[in-house]
PDB file of N, CA, C, O and CB in Angstrom:
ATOM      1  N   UNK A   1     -26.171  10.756 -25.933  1.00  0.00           N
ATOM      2  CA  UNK A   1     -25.909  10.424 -24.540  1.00  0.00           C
ATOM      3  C   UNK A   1     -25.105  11.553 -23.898  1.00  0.00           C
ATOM      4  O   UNK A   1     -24.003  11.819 -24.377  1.00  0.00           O
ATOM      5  CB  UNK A   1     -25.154   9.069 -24.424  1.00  0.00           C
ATOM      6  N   UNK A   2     -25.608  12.290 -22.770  1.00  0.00           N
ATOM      7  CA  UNK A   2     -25.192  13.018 -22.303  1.00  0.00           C
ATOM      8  C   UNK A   2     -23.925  12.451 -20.927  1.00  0.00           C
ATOM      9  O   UNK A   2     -24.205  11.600 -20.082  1.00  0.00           O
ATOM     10  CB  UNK A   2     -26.378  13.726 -22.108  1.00  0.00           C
ATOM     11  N   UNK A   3     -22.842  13.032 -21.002  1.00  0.00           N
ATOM     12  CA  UNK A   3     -21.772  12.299 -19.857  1.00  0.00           C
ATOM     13  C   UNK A   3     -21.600  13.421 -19.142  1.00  0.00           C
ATOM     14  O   UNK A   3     -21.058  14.476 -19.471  1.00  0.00           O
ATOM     15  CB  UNK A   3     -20.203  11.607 -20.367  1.00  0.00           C
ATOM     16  N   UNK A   4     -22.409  12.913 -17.537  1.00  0.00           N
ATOM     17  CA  UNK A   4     -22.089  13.835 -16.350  1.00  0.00           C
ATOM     18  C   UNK A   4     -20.947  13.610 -15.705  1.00  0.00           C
ATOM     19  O   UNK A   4     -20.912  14.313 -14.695  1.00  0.00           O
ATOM     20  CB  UNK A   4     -23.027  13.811 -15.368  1.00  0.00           C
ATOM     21  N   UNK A   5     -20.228  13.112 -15.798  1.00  0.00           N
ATOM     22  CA  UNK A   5     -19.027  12.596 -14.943  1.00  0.00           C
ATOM     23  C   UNK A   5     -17.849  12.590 -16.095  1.00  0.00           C
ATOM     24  O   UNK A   5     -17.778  11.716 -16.959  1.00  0.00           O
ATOM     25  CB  UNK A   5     -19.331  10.912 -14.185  1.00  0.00           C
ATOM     26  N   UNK A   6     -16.866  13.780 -15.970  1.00  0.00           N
ATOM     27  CA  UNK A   6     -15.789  14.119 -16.505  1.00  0.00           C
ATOM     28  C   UNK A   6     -14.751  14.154 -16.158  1.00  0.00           C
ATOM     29  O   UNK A   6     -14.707  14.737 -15.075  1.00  0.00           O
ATOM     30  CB  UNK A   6     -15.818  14.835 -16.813  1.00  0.00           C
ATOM     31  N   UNK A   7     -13.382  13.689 -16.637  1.00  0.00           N
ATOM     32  CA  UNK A   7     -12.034  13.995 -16.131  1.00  0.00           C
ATOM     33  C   UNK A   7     -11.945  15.721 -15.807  1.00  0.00           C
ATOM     34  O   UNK A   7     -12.448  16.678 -16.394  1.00  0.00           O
ATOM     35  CB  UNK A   7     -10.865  13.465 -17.360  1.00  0.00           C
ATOM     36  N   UNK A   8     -10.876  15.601 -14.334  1.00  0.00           N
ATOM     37  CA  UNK A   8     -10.706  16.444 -13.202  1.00  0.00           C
ATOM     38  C   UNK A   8      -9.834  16.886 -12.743  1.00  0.00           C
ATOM     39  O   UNK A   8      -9.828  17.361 -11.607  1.00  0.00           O
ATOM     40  CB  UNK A   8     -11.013  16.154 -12.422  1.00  0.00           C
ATOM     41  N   UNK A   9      -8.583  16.832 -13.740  1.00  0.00           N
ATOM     42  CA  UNK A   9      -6.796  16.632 -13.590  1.00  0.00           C
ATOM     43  C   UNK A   9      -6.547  15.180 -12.928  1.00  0.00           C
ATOM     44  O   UNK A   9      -6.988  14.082 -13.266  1.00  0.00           O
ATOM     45  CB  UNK A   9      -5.965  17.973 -12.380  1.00  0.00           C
ATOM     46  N   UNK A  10      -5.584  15.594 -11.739  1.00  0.00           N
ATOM     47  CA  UNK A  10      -5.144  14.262 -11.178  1.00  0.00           C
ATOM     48  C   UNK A  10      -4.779  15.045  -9.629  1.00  0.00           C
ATOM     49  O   UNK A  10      -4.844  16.237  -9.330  1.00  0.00           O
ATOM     50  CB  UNK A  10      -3.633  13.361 -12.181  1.00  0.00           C
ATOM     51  N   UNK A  11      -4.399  13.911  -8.851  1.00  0.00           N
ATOM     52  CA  UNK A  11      -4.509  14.286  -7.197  1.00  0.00           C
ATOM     53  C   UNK A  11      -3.099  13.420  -7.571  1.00  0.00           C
ATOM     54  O   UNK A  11      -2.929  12.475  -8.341  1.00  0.00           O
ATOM     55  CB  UNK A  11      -6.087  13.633  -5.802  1.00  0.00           C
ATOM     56  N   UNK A  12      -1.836  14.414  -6.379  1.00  0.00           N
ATOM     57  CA  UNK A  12      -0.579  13.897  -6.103  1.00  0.00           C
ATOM     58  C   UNK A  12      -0.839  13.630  -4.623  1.00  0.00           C
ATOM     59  O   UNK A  12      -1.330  14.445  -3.841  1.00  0.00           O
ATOM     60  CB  UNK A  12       0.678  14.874  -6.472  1.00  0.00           C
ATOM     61  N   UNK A  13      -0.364  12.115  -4.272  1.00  0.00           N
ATOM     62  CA  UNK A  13      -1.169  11.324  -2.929  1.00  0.00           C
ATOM     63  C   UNK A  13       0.990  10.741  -2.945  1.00  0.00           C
ATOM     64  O   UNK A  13       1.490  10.102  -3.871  1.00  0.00           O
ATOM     65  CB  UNK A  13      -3.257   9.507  -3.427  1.00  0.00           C
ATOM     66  N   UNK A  14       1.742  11.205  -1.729  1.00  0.00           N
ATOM     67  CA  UNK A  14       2.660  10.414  -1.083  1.00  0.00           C
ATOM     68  C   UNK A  14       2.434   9.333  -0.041  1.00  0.00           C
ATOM     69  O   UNK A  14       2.327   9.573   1.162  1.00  0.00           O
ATOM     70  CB  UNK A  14       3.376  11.192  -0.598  1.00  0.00           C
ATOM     71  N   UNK A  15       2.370   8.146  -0.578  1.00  0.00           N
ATOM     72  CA  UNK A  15       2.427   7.233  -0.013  1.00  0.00           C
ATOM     73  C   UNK A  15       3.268   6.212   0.774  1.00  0.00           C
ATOM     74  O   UNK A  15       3.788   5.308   0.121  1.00  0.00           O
ATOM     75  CB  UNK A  15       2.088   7.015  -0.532  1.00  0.00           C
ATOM     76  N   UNK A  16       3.474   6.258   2.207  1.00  0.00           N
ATOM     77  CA  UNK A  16       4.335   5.518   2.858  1.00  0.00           C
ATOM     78  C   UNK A  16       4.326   3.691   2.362  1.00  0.00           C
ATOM     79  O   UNK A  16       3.313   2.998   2.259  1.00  0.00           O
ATOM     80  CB  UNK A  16       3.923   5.841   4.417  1.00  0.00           C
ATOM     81  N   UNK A  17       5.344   3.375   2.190  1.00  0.00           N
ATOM     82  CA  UNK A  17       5.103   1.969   1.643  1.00  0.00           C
ATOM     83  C   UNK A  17       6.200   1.259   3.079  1.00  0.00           C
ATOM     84  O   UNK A  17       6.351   1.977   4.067  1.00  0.00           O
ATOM     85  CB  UNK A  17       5.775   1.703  -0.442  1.00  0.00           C
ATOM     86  N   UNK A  18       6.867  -0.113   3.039  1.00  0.00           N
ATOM     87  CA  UNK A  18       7.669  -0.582   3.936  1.00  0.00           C
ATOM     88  C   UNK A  18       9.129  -0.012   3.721  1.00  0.00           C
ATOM     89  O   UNK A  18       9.445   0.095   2.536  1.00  0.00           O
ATOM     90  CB  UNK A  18       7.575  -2.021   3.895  1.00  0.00           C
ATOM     91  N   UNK A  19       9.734   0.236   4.317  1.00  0.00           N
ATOM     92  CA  UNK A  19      11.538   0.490   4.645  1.00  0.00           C
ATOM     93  C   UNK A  19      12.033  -0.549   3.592  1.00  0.00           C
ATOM     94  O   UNK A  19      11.529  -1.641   3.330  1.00  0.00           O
ATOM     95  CB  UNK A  19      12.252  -0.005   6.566  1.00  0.00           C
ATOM     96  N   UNK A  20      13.184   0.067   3.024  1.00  0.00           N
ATOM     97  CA  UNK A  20      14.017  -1.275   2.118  1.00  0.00           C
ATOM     98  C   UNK A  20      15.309  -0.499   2.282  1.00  0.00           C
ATOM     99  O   UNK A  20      15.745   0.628   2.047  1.00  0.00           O
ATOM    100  CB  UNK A  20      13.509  -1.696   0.128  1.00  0.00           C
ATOM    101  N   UNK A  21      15.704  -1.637   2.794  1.00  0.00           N
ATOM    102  CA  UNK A  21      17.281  -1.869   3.651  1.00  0.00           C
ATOM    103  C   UNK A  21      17.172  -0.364   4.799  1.00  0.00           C
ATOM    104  O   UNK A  21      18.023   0.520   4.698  1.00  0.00           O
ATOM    105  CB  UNK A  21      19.143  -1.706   2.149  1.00  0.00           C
ATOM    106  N   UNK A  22      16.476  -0.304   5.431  1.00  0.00           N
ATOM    107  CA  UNK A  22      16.300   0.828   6.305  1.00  0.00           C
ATOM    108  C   UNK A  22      16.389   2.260   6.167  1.00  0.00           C
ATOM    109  O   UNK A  22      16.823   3.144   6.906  1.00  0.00           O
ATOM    110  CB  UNK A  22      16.972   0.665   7.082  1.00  0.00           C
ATOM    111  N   UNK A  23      15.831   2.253   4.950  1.00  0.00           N
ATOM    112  CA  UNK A  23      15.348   3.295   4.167  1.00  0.00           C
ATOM    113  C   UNK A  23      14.342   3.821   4.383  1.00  0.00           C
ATOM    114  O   UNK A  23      13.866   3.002   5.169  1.00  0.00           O
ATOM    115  CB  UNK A  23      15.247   3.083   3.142  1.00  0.00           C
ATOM    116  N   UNK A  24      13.209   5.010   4.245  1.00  0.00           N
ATOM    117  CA  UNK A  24      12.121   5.150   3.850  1.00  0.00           C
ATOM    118  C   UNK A  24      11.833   5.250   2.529  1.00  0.00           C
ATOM    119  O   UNK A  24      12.360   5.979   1.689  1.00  0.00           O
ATOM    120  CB  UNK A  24      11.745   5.947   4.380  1.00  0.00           C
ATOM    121  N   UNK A  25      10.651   4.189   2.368  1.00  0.00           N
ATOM    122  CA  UNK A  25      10.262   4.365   0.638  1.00  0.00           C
ATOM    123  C   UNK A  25       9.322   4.639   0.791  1.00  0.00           C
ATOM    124  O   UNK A  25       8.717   4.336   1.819  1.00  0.00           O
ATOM    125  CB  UNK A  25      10.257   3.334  -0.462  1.00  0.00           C
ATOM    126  N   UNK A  26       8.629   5.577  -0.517  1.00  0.00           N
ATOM    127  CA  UNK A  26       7.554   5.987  -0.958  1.00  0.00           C
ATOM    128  C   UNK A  26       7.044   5.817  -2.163  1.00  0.00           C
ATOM    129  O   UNK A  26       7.845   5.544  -3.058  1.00  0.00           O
ATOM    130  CB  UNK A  26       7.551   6.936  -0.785  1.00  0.00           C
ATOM    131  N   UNK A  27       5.692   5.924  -2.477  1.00  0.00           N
ATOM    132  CA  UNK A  27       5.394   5.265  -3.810  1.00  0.00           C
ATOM    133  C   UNK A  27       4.193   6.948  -4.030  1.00  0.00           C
ATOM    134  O   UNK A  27       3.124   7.147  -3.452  1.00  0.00           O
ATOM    135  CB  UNK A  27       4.482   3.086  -3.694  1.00  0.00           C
ATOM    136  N   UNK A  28       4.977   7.969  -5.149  1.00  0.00           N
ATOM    137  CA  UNK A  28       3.975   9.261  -5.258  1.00  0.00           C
ATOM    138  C   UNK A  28       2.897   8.510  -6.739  1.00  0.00           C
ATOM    139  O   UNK A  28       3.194   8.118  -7.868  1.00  0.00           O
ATOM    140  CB  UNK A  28       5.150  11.199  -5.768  1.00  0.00           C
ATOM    141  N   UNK A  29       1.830   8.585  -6.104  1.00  0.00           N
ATOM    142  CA  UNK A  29       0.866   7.977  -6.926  1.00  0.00           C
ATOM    143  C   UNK A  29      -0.211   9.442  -7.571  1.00  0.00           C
ATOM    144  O   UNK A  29      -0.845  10.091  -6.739  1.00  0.00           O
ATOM    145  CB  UNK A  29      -0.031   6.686  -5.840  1.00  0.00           C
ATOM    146  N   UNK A  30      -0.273   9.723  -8.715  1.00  0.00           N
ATOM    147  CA  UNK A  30      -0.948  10.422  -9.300  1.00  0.00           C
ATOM    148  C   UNK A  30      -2.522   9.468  -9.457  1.00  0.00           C
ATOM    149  O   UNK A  30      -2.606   8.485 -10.193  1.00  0.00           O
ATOM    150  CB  UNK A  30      -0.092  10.860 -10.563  1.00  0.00           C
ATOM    151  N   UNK A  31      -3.552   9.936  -8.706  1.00  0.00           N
ATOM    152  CA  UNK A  31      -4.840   9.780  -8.557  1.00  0.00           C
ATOM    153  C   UNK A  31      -5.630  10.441  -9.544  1.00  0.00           C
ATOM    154  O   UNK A  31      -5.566  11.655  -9.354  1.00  0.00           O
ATOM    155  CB  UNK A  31      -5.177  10.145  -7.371  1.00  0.00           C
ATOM    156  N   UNK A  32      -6.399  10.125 -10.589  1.00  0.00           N
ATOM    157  CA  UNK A  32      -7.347  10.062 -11.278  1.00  0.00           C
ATOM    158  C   UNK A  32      -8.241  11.212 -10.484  1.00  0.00           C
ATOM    159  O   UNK A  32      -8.590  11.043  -9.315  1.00  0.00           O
ATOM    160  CB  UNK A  32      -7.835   8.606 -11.429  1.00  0.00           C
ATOM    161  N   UNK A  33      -8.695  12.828 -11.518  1.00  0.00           N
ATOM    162  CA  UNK A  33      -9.735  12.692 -10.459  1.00  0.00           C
ATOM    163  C   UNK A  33     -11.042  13.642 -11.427  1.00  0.00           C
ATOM    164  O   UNK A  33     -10.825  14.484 -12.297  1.00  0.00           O
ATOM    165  CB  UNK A  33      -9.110  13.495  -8.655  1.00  0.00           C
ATOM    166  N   UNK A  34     -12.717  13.036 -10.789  1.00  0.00           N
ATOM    167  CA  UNK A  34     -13.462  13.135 -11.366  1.00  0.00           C
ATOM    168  C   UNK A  34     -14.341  14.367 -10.910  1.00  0.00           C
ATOM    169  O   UNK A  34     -14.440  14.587  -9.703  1.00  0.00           O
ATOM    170  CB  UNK A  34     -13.849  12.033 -11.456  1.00  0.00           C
ATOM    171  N   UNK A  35     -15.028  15.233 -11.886  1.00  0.00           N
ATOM    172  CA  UNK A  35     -15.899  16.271 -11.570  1.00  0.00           C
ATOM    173  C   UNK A  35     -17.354  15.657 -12.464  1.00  0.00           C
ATOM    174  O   UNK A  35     -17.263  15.256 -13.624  1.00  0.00           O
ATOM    175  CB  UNK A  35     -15.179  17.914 -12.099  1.00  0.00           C
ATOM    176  N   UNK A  36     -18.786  15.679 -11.613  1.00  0.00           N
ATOM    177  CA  UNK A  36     -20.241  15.542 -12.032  1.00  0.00           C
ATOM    178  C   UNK A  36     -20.423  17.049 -12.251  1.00  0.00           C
ATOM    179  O   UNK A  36     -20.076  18.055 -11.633  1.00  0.00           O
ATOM    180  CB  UNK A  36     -21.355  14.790 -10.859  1.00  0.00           C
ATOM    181  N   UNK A  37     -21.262  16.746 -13.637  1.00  0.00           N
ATOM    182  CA  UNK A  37     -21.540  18.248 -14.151  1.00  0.00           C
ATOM    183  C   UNK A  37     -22.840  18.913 -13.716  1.00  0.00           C
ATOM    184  O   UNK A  37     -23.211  20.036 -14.059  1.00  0.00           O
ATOM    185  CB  UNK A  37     -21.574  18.281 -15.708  1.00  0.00           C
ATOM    186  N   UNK A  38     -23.582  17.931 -12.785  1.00  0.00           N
ATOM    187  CA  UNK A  38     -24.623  17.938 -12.517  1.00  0.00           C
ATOM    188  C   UNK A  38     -24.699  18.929 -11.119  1.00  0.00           C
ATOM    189  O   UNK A  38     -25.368  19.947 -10.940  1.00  0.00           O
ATOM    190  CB  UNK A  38     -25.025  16.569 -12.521  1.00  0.00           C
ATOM    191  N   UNK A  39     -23.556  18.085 -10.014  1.00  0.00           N
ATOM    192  CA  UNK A  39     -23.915  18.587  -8.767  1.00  0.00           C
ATOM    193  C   UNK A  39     -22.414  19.407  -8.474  1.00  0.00           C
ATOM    194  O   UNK A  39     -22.173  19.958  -7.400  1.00  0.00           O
ATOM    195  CB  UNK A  39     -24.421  17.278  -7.607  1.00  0.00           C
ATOM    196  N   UNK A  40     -21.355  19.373  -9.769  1.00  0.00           N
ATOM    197  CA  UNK A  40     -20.439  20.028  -9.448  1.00  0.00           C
ATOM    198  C   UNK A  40     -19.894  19.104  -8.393  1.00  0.00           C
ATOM    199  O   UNK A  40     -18.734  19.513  -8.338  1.00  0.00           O
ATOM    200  CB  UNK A  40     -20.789  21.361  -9.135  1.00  0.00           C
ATOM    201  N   UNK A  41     -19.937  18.575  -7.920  1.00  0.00           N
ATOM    202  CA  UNK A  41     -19.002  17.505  -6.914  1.00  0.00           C
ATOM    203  C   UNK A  41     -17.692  17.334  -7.232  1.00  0.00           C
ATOM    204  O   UNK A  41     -17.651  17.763  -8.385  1.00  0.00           O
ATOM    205  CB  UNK A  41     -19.476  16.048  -6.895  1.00  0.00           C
ATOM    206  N   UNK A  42     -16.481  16.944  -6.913  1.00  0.00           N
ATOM    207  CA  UNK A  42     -15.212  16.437  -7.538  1.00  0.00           C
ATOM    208  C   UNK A  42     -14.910  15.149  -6.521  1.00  0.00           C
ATOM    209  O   UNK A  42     -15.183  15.138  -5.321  1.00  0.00           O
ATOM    210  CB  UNK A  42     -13.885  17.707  -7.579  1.00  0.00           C
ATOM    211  N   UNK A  43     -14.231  13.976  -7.335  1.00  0.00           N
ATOM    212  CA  UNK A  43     -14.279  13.035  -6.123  1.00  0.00           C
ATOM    213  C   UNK A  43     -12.831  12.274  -7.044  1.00  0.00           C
ATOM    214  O   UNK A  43     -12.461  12.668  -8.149  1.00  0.00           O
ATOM    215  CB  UNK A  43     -16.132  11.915  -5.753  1.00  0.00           C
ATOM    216  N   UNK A  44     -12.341  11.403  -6.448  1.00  0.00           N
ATOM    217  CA  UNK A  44     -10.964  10.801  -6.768  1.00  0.00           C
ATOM    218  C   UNK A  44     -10.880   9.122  -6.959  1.00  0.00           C
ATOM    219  O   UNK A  44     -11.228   8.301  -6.111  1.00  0.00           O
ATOM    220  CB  UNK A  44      -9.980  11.230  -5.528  1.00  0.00           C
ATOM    221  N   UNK A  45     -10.368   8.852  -8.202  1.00  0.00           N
ATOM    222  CA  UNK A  45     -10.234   7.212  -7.937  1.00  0.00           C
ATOM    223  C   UNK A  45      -9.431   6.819  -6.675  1.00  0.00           C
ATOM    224  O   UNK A  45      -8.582   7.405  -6.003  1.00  0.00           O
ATOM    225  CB  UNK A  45      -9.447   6.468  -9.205  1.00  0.00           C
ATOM    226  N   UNK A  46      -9.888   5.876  -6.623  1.00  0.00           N
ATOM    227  CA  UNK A  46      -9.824   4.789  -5.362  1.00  0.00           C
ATOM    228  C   UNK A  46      -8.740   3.626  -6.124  1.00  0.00           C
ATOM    229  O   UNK A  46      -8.713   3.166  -7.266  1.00  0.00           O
ATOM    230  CB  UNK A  46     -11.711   3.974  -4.876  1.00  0.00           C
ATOM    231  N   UNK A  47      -7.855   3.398  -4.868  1.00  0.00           N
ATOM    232  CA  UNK A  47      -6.691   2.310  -5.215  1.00  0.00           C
ATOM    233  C   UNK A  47      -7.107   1.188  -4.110  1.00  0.00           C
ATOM    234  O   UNK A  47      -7.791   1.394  -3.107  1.00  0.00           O
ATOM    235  CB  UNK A  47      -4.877   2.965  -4.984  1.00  0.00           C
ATOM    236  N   UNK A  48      -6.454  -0.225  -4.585  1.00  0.00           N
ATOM    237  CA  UNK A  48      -6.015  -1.152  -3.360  1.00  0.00           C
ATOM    238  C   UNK A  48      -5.047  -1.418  -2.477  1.00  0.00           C
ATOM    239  O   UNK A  48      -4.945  -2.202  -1.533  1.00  0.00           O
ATOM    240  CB  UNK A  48      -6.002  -2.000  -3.596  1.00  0.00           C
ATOM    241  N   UNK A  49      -4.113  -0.327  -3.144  1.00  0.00           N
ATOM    242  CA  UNK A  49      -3.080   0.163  -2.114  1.00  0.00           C
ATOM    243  C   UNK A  49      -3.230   0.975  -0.672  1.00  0.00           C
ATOM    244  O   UNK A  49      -2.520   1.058   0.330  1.00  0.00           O
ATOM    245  CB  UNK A  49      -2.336   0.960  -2.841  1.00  0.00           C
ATOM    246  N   UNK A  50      -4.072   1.342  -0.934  1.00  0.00           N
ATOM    247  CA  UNK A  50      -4.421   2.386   0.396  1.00  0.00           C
ATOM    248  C   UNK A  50      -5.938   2.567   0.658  1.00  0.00           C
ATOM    249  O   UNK A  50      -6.807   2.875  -0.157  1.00  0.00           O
ATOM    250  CB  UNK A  50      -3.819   4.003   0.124  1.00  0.00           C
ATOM    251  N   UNK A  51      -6.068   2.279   2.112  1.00  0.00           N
ATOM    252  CA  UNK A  51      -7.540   3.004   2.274  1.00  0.00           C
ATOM    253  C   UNK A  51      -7.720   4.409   2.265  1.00  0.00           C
ATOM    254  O   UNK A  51      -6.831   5.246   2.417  1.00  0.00           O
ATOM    255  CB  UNK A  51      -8.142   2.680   3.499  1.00  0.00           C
ATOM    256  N   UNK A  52      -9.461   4.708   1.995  1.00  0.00           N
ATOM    257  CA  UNK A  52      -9.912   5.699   1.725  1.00  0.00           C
ATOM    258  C   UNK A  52      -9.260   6.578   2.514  1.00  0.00           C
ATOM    259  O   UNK A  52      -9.147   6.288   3.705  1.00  0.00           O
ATOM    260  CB  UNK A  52     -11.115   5.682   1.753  1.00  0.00           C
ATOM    261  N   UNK A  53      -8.463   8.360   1.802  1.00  0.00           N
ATOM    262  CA  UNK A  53      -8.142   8.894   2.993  1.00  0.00           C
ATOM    263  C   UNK A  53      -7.312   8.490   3.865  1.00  0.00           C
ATOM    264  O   UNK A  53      -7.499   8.954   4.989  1.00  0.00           O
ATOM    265  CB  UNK A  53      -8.961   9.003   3.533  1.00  0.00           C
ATOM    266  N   UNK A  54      -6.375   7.717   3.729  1.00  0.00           N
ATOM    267  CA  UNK A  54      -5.183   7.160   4.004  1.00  0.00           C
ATOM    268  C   UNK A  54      -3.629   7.538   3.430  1.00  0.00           C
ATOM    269  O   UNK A  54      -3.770   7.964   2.283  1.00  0.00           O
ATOM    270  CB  UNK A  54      -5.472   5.991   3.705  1.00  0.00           C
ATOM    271  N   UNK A  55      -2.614   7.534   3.709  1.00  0.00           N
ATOM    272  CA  UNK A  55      -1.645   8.008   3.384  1.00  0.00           C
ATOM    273  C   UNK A  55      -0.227   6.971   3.834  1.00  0.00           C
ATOM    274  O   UNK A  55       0.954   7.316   3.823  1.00  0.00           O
ATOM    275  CB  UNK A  55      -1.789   9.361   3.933  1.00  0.00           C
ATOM    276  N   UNK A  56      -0.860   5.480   4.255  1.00  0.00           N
ATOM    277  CA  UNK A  56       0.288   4.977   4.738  1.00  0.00           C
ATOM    278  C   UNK A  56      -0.301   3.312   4.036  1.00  0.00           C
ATOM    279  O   UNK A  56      -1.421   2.853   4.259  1.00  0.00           O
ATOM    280  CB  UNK A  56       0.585   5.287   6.677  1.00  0.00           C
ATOM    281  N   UNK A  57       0.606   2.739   3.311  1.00  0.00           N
ATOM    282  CA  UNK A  57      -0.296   1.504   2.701  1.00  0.00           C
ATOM    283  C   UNK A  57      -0.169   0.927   3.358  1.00  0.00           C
ATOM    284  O   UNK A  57       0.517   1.023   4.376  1.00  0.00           O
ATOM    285  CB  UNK A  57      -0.199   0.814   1.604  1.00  0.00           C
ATOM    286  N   UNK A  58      -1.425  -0.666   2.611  1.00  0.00           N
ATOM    287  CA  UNK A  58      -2.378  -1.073   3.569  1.00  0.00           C
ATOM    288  C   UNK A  58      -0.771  -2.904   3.848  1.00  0.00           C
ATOM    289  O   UNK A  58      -0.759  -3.942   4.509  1.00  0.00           O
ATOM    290  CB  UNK A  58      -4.745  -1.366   2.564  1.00  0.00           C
ATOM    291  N   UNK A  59       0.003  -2.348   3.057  1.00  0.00           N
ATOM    292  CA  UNK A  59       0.876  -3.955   3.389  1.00  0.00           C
ATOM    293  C   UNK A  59       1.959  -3.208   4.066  1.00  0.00           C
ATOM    294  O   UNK A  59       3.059  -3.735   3.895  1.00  0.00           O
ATOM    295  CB  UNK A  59       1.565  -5.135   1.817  1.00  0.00           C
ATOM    296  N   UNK A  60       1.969  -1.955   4.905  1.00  0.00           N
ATOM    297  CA  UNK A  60       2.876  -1.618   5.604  1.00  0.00           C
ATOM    298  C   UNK A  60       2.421  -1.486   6.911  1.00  0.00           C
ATOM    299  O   UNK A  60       3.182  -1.414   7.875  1.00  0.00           O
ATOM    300  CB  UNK A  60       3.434  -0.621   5.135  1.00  0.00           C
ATOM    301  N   UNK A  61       0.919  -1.444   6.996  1.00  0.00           N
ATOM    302  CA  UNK A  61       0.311  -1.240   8.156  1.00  0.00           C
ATOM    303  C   UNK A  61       0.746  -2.581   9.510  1.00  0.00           C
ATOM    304  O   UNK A  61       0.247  -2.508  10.633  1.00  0.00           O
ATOM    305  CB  UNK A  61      -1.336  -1.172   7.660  1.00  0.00           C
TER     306      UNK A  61
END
């Protein structure tokens, strides 16, 4: 079995989360990320914390 889809390092993504005690918090999330050996593409896991291409989460919005 041939595997086109290989680990890619990782993506550093700062993420705005809600204020605690009138703070800014952030949550730096190291993203998974994938290269196809086929088309050479590189593409990144996906969280439920944040939408695609987003940088501010989705329970602070």
């Amino acid at each position: 079995m041939d595997n086109n889809i290989v680990k890619h390092g990782f993506k550093l993504s700062k993420i705005k989360l809600p204020s605690v005690s009138k703070l800014n918090t952030y949550l730096f999330l190291d993203k998974q990320r994938y290269k196809c050996r086929h088309c050479n593409k590189t593409f990144t896991c996906i969280t439920n914390e944040v939408n695609y291409s987003c940088f501010i989460s989705n329970n602070t919005k």
